[in-house]
C-alpha positions in Angstrom: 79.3 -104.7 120.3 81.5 -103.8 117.7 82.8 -106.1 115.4 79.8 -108.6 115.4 78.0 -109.7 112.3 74.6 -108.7 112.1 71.9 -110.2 109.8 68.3 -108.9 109.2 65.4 -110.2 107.3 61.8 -109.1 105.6 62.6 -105.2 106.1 59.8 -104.6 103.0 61.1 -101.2 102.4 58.2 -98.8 100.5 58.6 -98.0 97.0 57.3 -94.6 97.1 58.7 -91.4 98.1 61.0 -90.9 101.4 60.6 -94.8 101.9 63.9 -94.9 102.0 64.7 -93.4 105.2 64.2 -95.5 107.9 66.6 -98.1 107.0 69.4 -95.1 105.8 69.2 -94.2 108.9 69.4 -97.7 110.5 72.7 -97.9 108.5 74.1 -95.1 109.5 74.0 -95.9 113.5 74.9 -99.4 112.4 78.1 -98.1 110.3 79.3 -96.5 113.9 79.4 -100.0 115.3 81.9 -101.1 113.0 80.3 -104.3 111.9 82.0 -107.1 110.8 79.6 -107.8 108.0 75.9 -107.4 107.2 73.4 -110.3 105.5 70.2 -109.1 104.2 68.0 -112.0 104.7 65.3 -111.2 101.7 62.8 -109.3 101.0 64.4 -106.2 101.3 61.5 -104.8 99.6 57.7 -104.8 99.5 59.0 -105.9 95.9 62.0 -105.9 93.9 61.9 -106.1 90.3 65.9 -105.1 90.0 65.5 -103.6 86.1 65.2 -100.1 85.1 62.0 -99.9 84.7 60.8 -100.7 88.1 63.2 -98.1 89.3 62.4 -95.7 91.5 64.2 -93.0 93.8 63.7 -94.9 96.8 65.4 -97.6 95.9 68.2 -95.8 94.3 68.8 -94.1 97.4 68.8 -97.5 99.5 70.8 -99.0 97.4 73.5 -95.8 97.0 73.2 -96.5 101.3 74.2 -99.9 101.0 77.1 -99.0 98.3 78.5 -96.7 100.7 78.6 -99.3 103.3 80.2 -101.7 101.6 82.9 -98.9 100.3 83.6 -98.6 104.1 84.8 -101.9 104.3 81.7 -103.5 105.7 81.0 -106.5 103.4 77.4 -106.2 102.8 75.9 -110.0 101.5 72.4 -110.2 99.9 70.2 -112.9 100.0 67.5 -113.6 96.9 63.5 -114.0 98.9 61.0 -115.0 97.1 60.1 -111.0 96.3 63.2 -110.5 94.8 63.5 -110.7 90.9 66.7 -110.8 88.1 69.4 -109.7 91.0 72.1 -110.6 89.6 73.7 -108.5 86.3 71.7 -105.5 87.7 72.2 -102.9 89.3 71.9 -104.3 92.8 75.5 -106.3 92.2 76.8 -102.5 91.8 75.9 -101.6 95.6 76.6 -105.2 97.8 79.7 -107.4 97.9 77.7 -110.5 96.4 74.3 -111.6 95.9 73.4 -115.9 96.4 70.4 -117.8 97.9 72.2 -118.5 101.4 75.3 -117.9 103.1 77.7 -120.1 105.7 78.8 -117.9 108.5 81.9 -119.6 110.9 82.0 -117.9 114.1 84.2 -119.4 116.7 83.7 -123.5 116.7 79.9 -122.4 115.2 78.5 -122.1 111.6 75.5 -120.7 111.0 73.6 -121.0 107.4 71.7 -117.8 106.2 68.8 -118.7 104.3 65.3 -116.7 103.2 63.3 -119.9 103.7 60.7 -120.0 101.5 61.8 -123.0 99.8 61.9 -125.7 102.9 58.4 -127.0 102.1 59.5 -129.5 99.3 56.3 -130.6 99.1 54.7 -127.3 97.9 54.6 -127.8 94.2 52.9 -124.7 93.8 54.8 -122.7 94.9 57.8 -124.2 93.7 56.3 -124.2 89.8 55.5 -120.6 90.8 59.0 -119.5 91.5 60.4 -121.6 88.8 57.9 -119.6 86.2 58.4 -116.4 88.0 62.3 -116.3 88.1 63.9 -117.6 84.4 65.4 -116.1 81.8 62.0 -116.0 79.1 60.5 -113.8 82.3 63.8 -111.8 82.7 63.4 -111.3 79.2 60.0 -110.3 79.3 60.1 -107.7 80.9 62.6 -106.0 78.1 58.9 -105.8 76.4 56.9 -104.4 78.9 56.4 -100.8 78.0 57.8 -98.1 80.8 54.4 -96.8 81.9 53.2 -100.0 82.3 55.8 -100.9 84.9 55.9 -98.0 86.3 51.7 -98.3 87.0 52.5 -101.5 88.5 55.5 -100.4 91.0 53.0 -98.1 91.9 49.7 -100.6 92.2 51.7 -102.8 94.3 53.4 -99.9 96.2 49.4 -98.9 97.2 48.2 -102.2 98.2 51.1 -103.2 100.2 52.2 -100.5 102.1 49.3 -100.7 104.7 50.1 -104.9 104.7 51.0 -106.7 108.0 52.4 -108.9 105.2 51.6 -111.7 107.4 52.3 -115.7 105.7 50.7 -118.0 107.7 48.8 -118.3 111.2 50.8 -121.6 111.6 54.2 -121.6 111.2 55.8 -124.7 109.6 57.8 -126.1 112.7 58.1 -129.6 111.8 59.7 -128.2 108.5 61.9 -126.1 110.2 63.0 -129.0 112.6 63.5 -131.2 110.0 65.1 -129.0 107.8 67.6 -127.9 110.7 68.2 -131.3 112.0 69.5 -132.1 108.1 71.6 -129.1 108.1 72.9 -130.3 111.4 74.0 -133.5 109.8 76.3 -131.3 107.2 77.6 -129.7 110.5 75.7 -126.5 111.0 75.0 -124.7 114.3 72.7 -122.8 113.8 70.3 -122.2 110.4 68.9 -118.6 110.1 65.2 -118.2 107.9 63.6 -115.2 107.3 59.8 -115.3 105.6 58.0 -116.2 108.2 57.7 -112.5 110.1 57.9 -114.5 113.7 61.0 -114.0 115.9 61.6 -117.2 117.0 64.1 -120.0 118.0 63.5 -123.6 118.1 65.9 -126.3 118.5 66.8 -128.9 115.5 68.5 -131.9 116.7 72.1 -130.5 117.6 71.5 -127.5 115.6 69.1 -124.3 116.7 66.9 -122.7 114.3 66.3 -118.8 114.2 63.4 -116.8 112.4 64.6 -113.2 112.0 62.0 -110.5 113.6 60.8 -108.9 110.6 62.9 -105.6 109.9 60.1 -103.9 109.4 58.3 -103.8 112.6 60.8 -104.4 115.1 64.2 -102.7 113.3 65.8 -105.6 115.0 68.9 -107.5 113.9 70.6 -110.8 114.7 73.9 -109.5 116.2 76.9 -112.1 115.8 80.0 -112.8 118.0 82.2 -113.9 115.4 84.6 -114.8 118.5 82.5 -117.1 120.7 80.0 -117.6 117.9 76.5 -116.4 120.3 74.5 -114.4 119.3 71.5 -112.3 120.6 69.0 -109.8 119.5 69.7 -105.6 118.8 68.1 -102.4 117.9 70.8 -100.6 116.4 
């Protein structure tokens, strides 16, 4: 088992105190496999706000896990969901190798495309104008005048309403999205197309390409595991 790549998705860590330490512990058994490489699929919080003002010590402590990781020599690769907010030129780029909105992986004759999801539906304006609004430079720089207590009342607001959330999206999953979505990627020669988002382990086939939803981290502690050999890959609880 050693060696492979694993990915996981949607593990909507807590804010609050000692919410860190599920997932430190999940990387230190996964740091005795000797991993290839880890992808965080998004969402690697109930909600990211990467500036100093949303900071708190259980996400310091996260990240200071992941930093060590990637020291190790396991590249760690972090993909932006749609609750993750100003990654890059914070401190988040301090603790992982590189920060983008998906990722090619080639294993064996296979390539696989890492991607959060959210964005397949190119017909949901709404949510696209909503993203668009929510993740700019005038709303980075925004926040510069939001005073501390305010932000920190609202780490905390969302901390208390989440942390009891099934964080469910929808009872019906887009699959004629995802189909068509794959089946295009399978035209620019993927294998295999990886979402998160959706919180339903699943695997549906895309022309001559296979899409996979990541389990959600957060319930299952289950990663895609990688043969970067043969290219397969199943499902592990590290």
């Amino acid at each position: 088992m050693s060696g492979r790549i694993f990915v996981i998705g949607d593990s909507h860590i807590g804010l609050g105190e000692d919410a860190e330490k599920s997932v430190v512990a999940w990387c230190d058994r996964l740091e005795k496999l000797a991993p290839a490489a880890l992808y965080l699929n998004g969402d690697l919080f109930h909600y990211l706000i990467a500036h100093p003002k949303f900071f708190t010590p259980a996400v310091g402590k996260v990240f200071e896990r992941f930093k060590a990781l990637r020291d190790s020599g396991v590249p760690v690769h972090y993909v932006e969901g749609n609750r993750d907010f100003f990654l890059h030129g914070s401190f988040v780029e301090d603790a992982v190798s590189d920060i983008a909105h998906s990722y090619d992986i080639r294993a064996g004759a296979k390539k696989y495309l890492i991607i959060h999801g959210d964005m397949i539906n190119d017909r949901d304006w709404k949510y696209r104008f909503w993203r668009r609004a929510s993740k700019n430079p005038v709303s980075k720089f925004g926040i510069n005048l939001i005073p501390r207590t305010i932000a920190r009342d609202f780490v905390d607001g969302v901390e208390k309403r989440l942390s009891s959330s099934n964080f469910k999206h929808k009872s019906r999953l887009p699959l004629e999205l995802m189909e068509k979505y794959g089946r295009e990627r399978a035209a620019e020669g993927y294998t295999h197309v990886v979402f998160g988002h959706f919180h339903e382990k699943k695997t549906i086939p895309a022309g001559d390409a296979m899409v996979s939803i990541l389990p959600p981290w957060y319930e299952t502690g289950e990663a895609m595991a990688i043969d970067p050999v043969t290219g397969d890959f199943d499902w592990m609880t590290v």
